[in-house]
N, C-alpha and C positions, 0 to 999 in steps of 0.2 A: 086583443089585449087591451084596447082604450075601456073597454067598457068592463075589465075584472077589476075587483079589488087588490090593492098592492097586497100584495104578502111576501113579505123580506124573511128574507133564509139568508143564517151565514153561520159559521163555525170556526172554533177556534182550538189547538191543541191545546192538550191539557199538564202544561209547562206549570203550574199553581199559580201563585200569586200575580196577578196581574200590574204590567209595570206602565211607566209612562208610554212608554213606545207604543202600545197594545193598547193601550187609554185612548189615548190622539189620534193614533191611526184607522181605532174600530172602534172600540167599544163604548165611545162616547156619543157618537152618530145613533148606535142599536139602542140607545133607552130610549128614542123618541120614534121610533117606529114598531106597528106591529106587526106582528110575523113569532118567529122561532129563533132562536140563539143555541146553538149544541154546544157540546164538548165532544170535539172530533176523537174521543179516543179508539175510536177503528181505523183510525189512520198511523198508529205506531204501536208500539209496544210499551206498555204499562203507563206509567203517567200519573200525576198528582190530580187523578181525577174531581174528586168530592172539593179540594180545595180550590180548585179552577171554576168550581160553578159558584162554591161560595161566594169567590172573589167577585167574579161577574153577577150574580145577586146585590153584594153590597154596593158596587158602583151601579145600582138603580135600573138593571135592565133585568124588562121583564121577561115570561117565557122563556126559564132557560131547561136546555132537554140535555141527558147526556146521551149521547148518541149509543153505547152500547146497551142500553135499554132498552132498545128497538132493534137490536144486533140481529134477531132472523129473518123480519120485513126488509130490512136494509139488505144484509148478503142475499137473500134471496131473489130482489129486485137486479143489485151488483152483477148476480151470476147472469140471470135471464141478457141484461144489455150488455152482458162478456161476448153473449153470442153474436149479438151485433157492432162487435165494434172492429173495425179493419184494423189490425195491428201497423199501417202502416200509418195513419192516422196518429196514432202515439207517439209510433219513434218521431214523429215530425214537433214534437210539444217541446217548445223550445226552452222550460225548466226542465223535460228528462236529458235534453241534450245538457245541459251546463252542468247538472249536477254530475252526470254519470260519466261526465272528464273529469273532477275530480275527486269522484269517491266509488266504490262498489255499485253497480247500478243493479238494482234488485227487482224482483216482479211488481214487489207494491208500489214501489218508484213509476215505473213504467206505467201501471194499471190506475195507478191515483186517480186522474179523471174521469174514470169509469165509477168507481168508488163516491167521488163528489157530484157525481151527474146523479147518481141513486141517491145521495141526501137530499141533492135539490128537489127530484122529482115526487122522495117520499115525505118530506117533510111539505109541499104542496108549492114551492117555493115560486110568486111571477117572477117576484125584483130580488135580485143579489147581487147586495154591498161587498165588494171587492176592491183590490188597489188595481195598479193597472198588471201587476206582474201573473194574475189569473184571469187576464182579459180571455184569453186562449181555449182555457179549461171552459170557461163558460159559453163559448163561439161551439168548442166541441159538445158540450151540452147540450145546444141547439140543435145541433146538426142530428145527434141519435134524436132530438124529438123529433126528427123531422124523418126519421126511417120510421120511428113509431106508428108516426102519424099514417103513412104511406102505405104501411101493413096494417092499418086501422084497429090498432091495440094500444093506443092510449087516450088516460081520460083526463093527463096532466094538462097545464097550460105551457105552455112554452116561457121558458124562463129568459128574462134580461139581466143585461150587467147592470148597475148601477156603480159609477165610479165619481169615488167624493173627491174633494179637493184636500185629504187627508192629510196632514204631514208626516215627514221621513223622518223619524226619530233616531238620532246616532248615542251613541254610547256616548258618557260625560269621560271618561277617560282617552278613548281612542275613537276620533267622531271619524275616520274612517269605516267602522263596525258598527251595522246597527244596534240599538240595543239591545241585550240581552238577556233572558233570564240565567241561559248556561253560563254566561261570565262570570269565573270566581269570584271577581273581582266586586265587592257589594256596592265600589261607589262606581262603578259604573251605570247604573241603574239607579229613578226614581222608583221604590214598589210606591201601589196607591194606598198600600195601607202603613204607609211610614209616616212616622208621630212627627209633627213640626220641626221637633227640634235635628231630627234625622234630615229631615228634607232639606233643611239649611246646612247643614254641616256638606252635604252634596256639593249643592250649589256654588257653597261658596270654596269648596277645593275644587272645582270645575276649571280647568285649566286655561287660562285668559295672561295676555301680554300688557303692559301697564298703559297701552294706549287702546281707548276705544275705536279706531282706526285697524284693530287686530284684523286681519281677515283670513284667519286659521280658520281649518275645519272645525274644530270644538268652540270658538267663538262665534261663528257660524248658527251653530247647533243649538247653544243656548239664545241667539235669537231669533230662530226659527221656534224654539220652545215658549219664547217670551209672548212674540207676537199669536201661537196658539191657543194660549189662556187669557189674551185681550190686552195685553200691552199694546201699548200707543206711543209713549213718552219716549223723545231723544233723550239721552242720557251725556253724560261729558265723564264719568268714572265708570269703572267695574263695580266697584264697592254697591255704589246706590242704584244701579242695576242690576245686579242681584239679589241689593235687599228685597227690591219690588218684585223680582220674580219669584223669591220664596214666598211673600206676601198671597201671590198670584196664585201660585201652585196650592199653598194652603186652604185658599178660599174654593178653588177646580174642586181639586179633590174632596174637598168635605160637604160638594155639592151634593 
């Protein structure tokens, strides 16, 4: 591996418009590296596909693929590593256990990482930018190359994590709750293509207690937001702390 060229693979569902949380936490890392950028839409059903590549297009990242446009290479590679992968291996992935206590646990639930190990391997992928919550998925990745390897039928490299020091972006309304594109709720969400004067109107109903001392989750959140876009300055009010960060977020965004 020391001596391949990086090639970063990562993918992102095709939710549309791309919001801060998805900014911050990925997509702003992927314009500076090269590799591939998909639109995981084989990972659900339907989706705002064309709009989600858009989106990631105009925040400056290159190489973006939608991944059903390669839909027979991908299932084809997906089915072949079905046969190698011990079902007991799966149920141990500790997102199918969490999710599938509370909701329907489904095949593609379960299979996902088989599904993501074929993107990585077909998209050619060494390095994959990931948070830490698909540390797992990508361990399990390894591991089929390494049955691969052993039956001497592959000509992938073996892929690594690469985990940024990203931020956890919470919803401006309930920073319990990441942020969201499903939230009805519009001002819960920065989108990256919302006009200044939207951006501010966020911010500035963004839920804060009259002392800078607040240490609420949503207080929290916006400065963890502040200091992602390059804030530095102590502040002594909310007011001129959030002027600055709409400032901040205007100048990110129309990077």
């Amino acid at each position: 591996m020391n001596n391949v060229t990086p090639r970063y693979v990562s993918g992102i569902r095709p939710t549309g418009e791309i919001h801060l949380g998805n900014y911050l936490g990925a997509v702003r890392r992927w314009r500076s590296l090269e590799g591939v950028f998909f639109v995981a839409d084989l990972h659900g059903l339907g989706g705002a596909v064309q709009e989600t590549a858009e989106s990631l297009s105009r925040c400056g990242v290159q190489n973006v693929v939608v991944e059903s446009d390669h839909k027979a290479d991908i299932l084809e590679l997906y089915h072949q590593l079905s046969f190698l992968t011990p079902t007991v291996l799966l149920g141990r992935m500790t997102q199918f256990k969490d999710k599938s206590a509370s909701e329907m646990a489904t095949l593609s639930l379960f299979a996902y990482p088989v599904l993501m190990a074929a993107d990585i391997f077909y998209f050619g992928g060494t390095h994959i930018p990931v948070g830490s919550d698909q540390m797992q998925h990508i361990e399990f990745a390894r591991d089929l190359w390494d049955v691969l390897r052993a039956r001497g039928s592959t000509s992938f490299e073996k892929p690594e994590a690469v985990i940024g020091d990203s931020p956890r972006i919470m919803s401006l309304t309930d920073a319990t709750r990441k942020m969201s594109k499903s939230d009805p709720d519009e001002m819960s969400r920065i989108n990256v293509s919302d006009p200044p004067d939207v951006i501010r109107q966020k911010v500035r109903a963004a839920k804060t207690s009259m002392s800078m001392a607040d240490d609420t989750p949503e207080a929290n959140n916006l400065r963890t937001i502040y200091r992602a876009v390059g804030g530095t300055r102590v502040h002594e009010r909310w007011p001129t702390f959030k002027a600055e960060l709409v400032d901040l977020l205007i100048v990110e965004l129309a990077a």
